[in-house]
C-alpha positions in Angstrom: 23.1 29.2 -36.3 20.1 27.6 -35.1 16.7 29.4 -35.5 14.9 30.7 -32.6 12.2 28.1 -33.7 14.7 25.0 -33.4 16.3 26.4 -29.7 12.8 26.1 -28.3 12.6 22.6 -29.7 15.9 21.6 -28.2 14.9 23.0 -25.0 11.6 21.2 -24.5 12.9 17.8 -25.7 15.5 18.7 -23.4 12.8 19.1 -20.3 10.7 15.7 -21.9 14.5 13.8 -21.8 14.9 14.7 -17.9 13.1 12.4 -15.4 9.9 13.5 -13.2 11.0 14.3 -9.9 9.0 13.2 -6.9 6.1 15.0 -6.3 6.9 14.7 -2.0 9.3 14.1 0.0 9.2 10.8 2.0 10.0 12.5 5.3 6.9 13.7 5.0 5.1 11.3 3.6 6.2 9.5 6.6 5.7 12.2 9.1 1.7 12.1 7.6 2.0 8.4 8.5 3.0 9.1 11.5 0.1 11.5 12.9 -2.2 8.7 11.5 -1.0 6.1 13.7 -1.5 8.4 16.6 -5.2 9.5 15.8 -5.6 5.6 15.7 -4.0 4.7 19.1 -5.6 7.6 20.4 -9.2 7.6 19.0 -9.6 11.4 18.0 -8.7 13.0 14.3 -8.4 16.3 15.9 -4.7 16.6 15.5 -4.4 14.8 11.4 -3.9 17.1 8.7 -6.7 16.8 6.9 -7.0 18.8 3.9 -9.5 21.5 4.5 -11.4 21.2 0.0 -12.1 17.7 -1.4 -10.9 15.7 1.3 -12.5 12.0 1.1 -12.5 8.8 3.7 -13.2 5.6 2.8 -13.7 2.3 4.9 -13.8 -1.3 3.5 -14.7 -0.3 0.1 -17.5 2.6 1.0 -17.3 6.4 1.3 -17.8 7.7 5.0 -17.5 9.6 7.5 -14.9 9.9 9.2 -16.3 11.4 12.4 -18.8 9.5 12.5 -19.2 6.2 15.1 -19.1 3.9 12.2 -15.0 4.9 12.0 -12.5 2.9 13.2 -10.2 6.2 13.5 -12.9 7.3 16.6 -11.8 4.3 18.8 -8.5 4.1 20.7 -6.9 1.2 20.0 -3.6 -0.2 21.2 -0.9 -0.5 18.6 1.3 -3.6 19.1 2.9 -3.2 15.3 2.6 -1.2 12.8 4.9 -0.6 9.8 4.7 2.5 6.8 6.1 2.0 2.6 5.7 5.8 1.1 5.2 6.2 -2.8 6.6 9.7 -3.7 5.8 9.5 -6.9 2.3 9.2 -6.3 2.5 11.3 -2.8 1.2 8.7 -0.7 1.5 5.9 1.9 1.0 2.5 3.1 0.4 1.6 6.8 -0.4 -2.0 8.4 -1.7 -1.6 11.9 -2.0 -4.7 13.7 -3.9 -4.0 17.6 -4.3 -7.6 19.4 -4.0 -6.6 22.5 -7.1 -5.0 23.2 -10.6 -5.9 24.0 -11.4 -5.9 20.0 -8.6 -7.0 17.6 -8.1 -5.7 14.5 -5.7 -5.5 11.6 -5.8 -2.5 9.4 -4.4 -2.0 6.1 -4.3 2.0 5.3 -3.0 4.3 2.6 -3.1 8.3 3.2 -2.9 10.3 -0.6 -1.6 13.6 -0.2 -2.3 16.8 -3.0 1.6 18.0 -3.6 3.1 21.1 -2.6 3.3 23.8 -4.6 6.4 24.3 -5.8 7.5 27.9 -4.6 6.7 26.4 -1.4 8.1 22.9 -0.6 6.5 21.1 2.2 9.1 20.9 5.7 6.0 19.3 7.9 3.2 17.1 7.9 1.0 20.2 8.4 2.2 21.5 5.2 1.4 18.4 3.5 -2.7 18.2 4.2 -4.1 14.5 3.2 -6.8 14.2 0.7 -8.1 10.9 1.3 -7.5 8.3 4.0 -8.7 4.3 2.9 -8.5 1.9 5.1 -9.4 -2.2 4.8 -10.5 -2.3 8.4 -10.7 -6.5 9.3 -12.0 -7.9 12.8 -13.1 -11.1 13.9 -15.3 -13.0 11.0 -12.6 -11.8 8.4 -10.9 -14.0 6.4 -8.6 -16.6 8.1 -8.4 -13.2 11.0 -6.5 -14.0 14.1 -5.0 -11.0 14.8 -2.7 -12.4 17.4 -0.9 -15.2 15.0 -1.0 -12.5 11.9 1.0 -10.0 14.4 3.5 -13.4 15.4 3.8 -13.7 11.5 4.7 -10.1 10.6 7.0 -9.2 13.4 9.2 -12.1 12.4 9.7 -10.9 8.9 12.7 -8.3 7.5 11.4 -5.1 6.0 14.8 -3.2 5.8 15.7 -1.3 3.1 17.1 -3.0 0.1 20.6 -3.0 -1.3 21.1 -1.6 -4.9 21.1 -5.3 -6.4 21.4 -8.5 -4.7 23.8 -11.3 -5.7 24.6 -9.1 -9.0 20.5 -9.0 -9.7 18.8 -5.4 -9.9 16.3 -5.0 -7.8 12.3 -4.5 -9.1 11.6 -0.9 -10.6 8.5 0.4 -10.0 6.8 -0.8 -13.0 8.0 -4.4 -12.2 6.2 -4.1 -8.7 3.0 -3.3 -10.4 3.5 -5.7 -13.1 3.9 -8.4 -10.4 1.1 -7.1 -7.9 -1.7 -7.0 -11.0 -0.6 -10.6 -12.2 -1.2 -11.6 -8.5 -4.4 -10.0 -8.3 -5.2 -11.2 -11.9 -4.8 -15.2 -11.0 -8.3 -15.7 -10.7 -9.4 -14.6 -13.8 -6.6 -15.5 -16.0 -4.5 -19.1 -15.8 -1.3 -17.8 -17.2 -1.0 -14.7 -14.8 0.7 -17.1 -11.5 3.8 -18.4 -14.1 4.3 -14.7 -14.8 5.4 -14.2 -11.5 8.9 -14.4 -10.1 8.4 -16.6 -7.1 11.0 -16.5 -4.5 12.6 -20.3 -3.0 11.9 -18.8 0.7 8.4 -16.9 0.0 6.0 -16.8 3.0 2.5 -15.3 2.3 0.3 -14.4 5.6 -3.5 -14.2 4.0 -5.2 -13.0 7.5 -3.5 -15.3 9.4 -3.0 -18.3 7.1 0.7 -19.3 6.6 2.0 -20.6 3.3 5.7 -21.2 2.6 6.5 -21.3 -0.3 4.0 -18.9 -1.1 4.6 -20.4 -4.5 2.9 -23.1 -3.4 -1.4 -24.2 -4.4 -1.8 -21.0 -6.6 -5.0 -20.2 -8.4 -5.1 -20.7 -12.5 -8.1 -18.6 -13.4 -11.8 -19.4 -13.2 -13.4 -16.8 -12.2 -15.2 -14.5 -14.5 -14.7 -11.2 -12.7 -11.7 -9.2 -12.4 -10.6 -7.7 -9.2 -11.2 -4.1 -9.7 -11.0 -0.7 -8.2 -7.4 -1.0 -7.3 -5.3 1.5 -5.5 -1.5 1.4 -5.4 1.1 2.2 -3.6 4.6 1.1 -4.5 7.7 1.9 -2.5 10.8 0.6 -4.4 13.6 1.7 -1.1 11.6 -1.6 0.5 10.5 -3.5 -2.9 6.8 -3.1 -1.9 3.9 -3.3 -4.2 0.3 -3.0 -2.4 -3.0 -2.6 -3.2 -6.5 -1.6 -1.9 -9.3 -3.4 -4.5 -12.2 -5.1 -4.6 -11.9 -8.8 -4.9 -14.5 -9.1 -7.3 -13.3 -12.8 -8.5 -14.9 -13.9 -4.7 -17.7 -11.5 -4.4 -16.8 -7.6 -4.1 -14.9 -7.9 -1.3 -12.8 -5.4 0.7 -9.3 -6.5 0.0 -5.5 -5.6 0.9 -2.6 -7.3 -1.1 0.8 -6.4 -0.8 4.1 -8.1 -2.4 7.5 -7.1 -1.2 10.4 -8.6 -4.5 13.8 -9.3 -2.8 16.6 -9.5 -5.7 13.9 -9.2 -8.3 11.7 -12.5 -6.4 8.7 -12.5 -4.3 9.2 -12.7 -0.7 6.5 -11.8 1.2 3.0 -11.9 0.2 0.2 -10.2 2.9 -3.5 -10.0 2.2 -6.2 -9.0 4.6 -9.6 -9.5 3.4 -13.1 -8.5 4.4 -16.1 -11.1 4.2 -19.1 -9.0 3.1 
């Protein structure tokens, strides 16, 4: 018979052997995304779920506030895209905005970070899942290659659908894979190995502000630099094979930067960066 000693053992290797669950739900993820994208079209935070301790805002690389003038989120802008990847395992979300049909354009690369639920009580709404940080890469006109018109032609051509469980027999990235492949990206600058690390796709098309490459394989960097972009944020949603990043692109001067990768049958398709020129 086994001692009382050796069941304990078995039962925590037992709990160590069983995989983390997600810490929220993407519905609400999404449904957090969601009242985002409405305070933006309609100027006003008054309705977001803002956690009431430690919440934090951040625009283009700096702490601020967000009722103050200086916020995007207190002018109403009109929406003509916008498109959300959620991260459950890290209870957070992506959102591009792209408004070019107003009197100021702008494209706006956001993630919301969210404090999980306790777990005798699950979240059911977005008011039950407060955010703890909103940081956005707000660009305008003088950002890099910005045209917020052309980006928006760019993006709404493109095929974010779910993926299938493999493609052509090929398992699609895991979640360590997309951040594998989004630091090498970010990591070309400084290191001349890091663009053959990556699996580039026959068809990839990367949109950096509104630059069009295809293949986005195509006039890579091979190191140089002798800064690493830092401070990077991540939020990876393997459903849509998305790996993106908030950072500073320290390799061209601490600028606010947005990458994100989306790896169709474990290759790059679609490469987007929006970049702020300090």
């Amino acid at each position: 018979m086994l001692s009382r000693h050796a069941l304990r053992l078995a039962a925590l290797l037992s709990v160590l052997a069983t995989p983390a669950s997600a810490d929220c739900a993407r519905s609400d993820l999404l449904a957090a995304a969601q009242a985002y994208i409405a305070a933006q079209a309609h100027g006003t935070i008054a309705a977001l779920p803002l956690s009431a301790t430690g919440f934090s805002y951040r625009q283009n690389n700096r702490r601020a506030d967000i009722a103050s003038g200086s916020s995007i989120l207190t002018r109403a802008l009109p929406i003509d895209l916008n498109r959300t990847t959620t991260d459950p395992v890290a209870c957070a979300s992506y959102t591009l905005l792209i408004s070019a049909s107003g009197p100021s354009p702008y494209v706006i690369s956001t993630q919301l970070r969210h404090s999980p639920s306790p777990p005798s009580s699950p979240s059911s709404s977005s008011a039950e899942l407060p955010i703890s940080s909103i940081d956005s890469i707000v660009a305008t006109t003088g950002a890099l290659f910005f045209n917020a018109t052309r980006t928006l032609s760019y993006i709404r051509a493109e095929n974010w659908g779910p993926l299938p469980d493999s493609g052509g027999g090929v398992p699609q990235a895991n979640r360590s894979e997309l951040l594998r492949i989004a630091d090498a990206y970010l990591d070309m600058w400084t290191d001349a190995a890091a663009a053959d690390a990556i699996p580039w796709g026959a068809d990839c098309e990367r949109v950096e502000g509104s630059a069009l490459t295809r293949p986005c394989g195509a006039a890579l960097p091979r190191g140089g630099a002798a800064v690493r972009n830092g401070d990077r944020r991540y939020v990876v949603d393997e459903d849509l094979g998305s790996a993106q990043v908030l950072c500073s692109f320290d390799a061209l001067g601490s600028l606010p930067d947005s990458h994100e990768i989306r790896v169709e049958d474990g290759k790059v398709k679609y490469v987007h960066t929006v970049t702020v020129l300090n």
